[in-house]
C-alpha positions as CSV (number, residue, x, y, z in Angstrom):
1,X,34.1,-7.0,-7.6
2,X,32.5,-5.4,-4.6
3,X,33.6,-2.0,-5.9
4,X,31.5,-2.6,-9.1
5,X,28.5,-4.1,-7.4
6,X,28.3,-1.0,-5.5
7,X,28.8,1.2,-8.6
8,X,25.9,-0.7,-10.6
9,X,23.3,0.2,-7.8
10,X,24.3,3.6,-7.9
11,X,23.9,3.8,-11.6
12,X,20.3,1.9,-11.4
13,X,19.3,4.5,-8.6
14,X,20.2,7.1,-10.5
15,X,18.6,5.5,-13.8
16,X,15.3,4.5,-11.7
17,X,15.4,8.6,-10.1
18,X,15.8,9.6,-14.0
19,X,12.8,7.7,-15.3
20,X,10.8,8.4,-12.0
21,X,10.9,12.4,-13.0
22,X,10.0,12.2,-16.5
23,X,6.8,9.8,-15.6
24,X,6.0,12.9,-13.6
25,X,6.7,15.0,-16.2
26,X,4.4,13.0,-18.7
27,X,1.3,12.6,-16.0
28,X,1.8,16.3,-15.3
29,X,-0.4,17.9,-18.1
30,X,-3.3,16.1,-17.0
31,X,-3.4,17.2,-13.4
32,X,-2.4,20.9,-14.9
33,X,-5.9,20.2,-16.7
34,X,-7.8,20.5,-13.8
35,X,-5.6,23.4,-12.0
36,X,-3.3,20.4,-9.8
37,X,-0.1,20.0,-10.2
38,X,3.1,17.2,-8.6
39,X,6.2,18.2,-7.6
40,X,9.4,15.3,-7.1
41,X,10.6,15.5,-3.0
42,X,11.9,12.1,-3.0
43,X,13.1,9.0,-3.8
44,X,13.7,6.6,-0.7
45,X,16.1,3.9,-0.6
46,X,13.5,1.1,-0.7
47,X,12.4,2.8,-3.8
48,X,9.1,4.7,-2.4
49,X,8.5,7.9,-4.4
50,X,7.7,10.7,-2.6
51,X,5.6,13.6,-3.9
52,X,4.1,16.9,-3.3
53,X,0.7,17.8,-5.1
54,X,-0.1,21.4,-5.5
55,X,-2.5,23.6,-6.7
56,X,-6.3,21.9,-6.7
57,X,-4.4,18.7,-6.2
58,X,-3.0,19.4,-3.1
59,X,-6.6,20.0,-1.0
60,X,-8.7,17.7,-3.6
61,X,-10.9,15.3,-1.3
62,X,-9.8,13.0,-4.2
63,X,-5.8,13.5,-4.3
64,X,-5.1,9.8,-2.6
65,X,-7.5,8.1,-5.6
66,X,-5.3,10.6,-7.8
67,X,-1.8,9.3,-6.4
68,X,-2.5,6.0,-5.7
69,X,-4.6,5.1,-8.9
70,X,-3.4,7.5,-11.4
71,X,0.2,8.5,-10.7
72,X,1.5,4.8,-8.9
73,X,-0.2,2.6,-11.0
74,X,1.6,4.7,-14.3
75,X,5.2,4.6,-12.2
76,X,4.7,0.9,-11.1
77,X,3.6,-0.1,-14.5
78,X,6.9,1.8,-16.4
79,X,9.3,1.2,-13.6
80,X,8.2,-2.2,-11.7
81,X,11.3,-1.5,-9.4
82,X,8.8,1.3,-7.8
83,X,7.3,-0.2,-4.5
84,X,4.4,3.1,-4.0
85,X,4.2,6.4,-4.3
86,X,3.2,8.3,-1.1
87,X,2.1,12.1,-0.7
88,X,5.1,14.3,1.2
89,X,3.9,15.4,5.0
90,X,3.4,19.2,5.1
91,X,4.4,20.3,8.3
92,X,2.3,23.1,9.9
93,X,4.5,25.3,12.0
């Protein structure tokens, strides 16, 4: 029983990574509109999506309204499961 029990969570995971790229791929058009664009890096184990925004998104003074109100609000609303959406940290080296 424990066998299956670990075999459903993987099969969820991978069903809640499946749905969590095509949201992206539906909310991606409209930041394309204005020249921005989101890239998938992650999916944590506590179910926090992790993303990259690019292009006019990714230096926008409004990019954290964008993720947190547009592109979370879209992935917690089809996938409840989703607990936030956070930016990815770019490193500067």
């Amino acid at each position: 029983m424990h066998r299956l029990c670990q075999h459903n969570e993987t099969m969820d995971r991978e069903t809640i990574l499946r749905k969590v790229k095509n949201v992206l791929e539906q909310v991606r058009p409209y930041l394309q509109q204005d020249g921005g664009d989101v890239n998938f890096v992650e999916l944590t184990d506590d179910n926090v999506v992790i993303v990259e925004l690019t292009g006019a998104c990714g230096n926008c003074p409004h990019s954290r309204s964008t993720l947190k109100n547009g592109i979370e609000a879209v992935m917690k609303k089809v996938i409840p499961e989703i607990k936030a959406v956070e930016q990815a940290e770019t490193l500067e080296l």
